[in-house]
C-alpha positions in Angstrom: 34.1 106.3 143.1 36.5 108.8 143.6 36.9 107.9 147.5 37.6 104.4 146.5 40.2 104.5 144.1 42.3 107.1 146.3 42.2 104.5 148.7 42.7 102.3 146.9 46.1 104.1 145.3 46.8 105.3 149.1 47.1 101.3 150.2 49.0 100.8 146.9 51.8 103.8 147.6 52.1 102.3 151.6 52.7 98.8 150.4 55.0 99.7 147.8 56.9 101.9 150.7 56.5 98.9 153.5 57.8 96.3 151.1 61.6 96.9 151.8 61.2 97.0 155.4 59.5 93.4 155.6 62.1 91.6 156.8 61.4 87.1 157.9 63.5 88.1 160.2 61.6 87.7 163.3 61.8 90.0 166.5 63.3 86.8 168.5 66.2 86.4 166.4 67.2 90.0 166.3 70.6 90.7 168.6 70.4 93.7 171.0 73.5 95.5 169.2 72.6 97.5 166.4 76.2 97.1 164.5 76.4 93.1 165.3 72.4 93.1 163.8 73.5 95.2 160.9 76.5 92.6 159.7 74.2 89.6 160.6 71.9 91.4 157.6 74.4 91.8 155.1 75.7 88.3 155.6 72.1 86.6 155.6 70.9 88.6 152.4 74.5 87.1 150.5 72.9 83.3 151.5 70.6 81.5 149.7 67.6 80.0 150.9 68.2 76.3 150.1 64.3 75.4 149.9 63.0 78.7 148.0 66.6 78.6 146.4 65.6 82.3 144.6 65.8 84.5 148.1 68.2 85.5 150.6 67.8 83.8 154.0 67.0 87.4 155.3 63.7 87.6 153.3 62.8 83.5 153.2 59.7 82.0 155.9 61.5 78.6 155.7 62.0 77.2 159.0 65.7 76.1 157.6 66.1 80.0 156.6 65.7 80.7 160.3 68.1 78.1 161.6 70.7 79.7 158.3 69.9 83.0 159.9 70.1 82.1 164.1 73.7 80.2 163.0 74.7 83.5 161.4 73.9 84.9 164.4 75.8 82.5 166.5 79.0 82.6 164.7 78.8 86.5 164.9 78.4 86.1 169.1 81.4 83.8 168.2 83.5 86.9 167.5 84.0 85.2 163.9 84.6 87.9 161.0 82.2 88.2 158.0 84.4 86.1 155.9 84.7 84.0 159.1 81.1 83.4 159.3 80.4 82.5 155.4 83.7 80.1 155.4 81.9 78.1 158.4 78.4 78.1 156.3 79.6 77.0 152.7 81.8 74.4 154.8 78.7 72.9 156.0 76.0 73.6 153.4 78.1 73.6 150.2 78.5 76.7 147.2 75.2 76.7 146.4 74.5 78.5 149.7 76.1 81.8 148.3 73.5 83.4 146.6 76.7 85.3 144.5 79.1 82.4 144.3 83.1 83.3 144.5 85.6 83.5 141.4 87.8 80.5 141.8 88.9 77.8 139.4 85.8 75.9 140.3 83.0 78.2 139.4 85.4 79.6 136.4 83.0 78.1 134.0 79.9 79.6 135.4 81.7 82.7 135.4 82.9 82.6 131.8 79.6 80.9 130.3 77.4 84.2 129.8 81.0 86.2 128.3 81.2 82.3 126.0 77.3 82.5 125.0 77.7 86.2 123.8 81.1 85.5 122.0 79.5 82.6 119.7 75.9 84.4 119.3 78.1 87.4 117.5 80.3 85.3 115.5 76.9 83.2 114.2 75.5 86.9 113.5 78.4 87.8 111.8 78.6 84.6 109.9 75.2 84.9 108.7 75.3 88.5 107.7 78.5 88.4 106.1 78.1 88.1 102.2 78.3 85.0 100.4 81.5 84.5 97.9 82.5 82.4 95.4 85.9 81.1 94.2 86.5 81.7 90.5 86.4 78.3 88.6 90.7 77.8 88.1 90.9 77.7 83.7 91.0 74.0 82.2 94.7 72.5 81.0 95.0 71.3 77.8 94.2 67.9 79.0 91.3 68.9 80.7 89.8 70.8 77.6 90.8 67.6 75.1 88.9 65.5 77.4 85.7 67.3 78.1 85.9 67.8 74.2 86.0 64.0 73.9 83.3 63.4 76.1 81.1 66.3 74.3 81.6 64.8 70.7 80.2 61.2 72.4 77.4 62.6 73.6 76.4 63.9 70.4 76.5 60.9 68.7 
């Protein structure tokens, strides 16, 4: 028993330190400079995957996360800079591509919406904890009294 659960905790520990080293990059795509690889990493893991839409193109098995990644990898041969290569993707796929879009006028709502959400929730807290108060009744004229009287004394009758 003893034998199989320290096997089975070894397998555990060596999948746990294997998992950030499993790349979908596959050996074919890879370019023969290290440094040229290195950027082509850093700029697939800031695009999404537009059919898993929840990972980088540098971890994604879609076949359109490979072409994502191989046009990365052109544009780089290209001599294009990092911001270079991104430009030339969001021009042809769109924003949604950047997994961390940018801070410009058009995503300023995005932006502001979780700062917006947190802002209202406190003031509703503090509306709802704060205690309740009334306003003192303002005294009756002389009118008012001589009138309520009036309507009193018919009630009576």
């Amino acid at each position: 028993m003893r034998k199989i659960v320290a096997t089975a905790a070894l397998t555990i520990w060596a999948a746990l330190v294997a998992a950030p080293l499993a790349y979908a990059v596959q050996p074919g795509e890879m370019l023969a400079d290290p440094t040229l690889e290195k950027r082509a990493r850093t700029i697939s893991a800031e695009l999404r995957c537009l059919v898993c839409q929840n990972q980088s193109i540098d971890d994604s098995d879609a076949p359109l996360a490979g072409d994502l990644r191989r046009l990365v990898r052109e544009r780089i041969m290209a001599h294009d800079n990092d911001a270079q290569v991104l430009d030339y993707v969001v021009t042809r796929y769109g924003e949604f591509v950047l997994l961390k879009p940018r801070f410009e006028l058009s995503t300023l709502l995005l932006w502001l919406t979780p700062v917006l959400v947190l802002l209202g929730g406190l003031v509703l807290v503090f509306r709802a904890t704060r205690p309740v108060t009334t306003a003192a009744a303002a005294p009756l004229s002389a009118q008012e009294k001589a009138k309520l009287d009036e309507i009193l004394a018919a009630k009576d009758q």
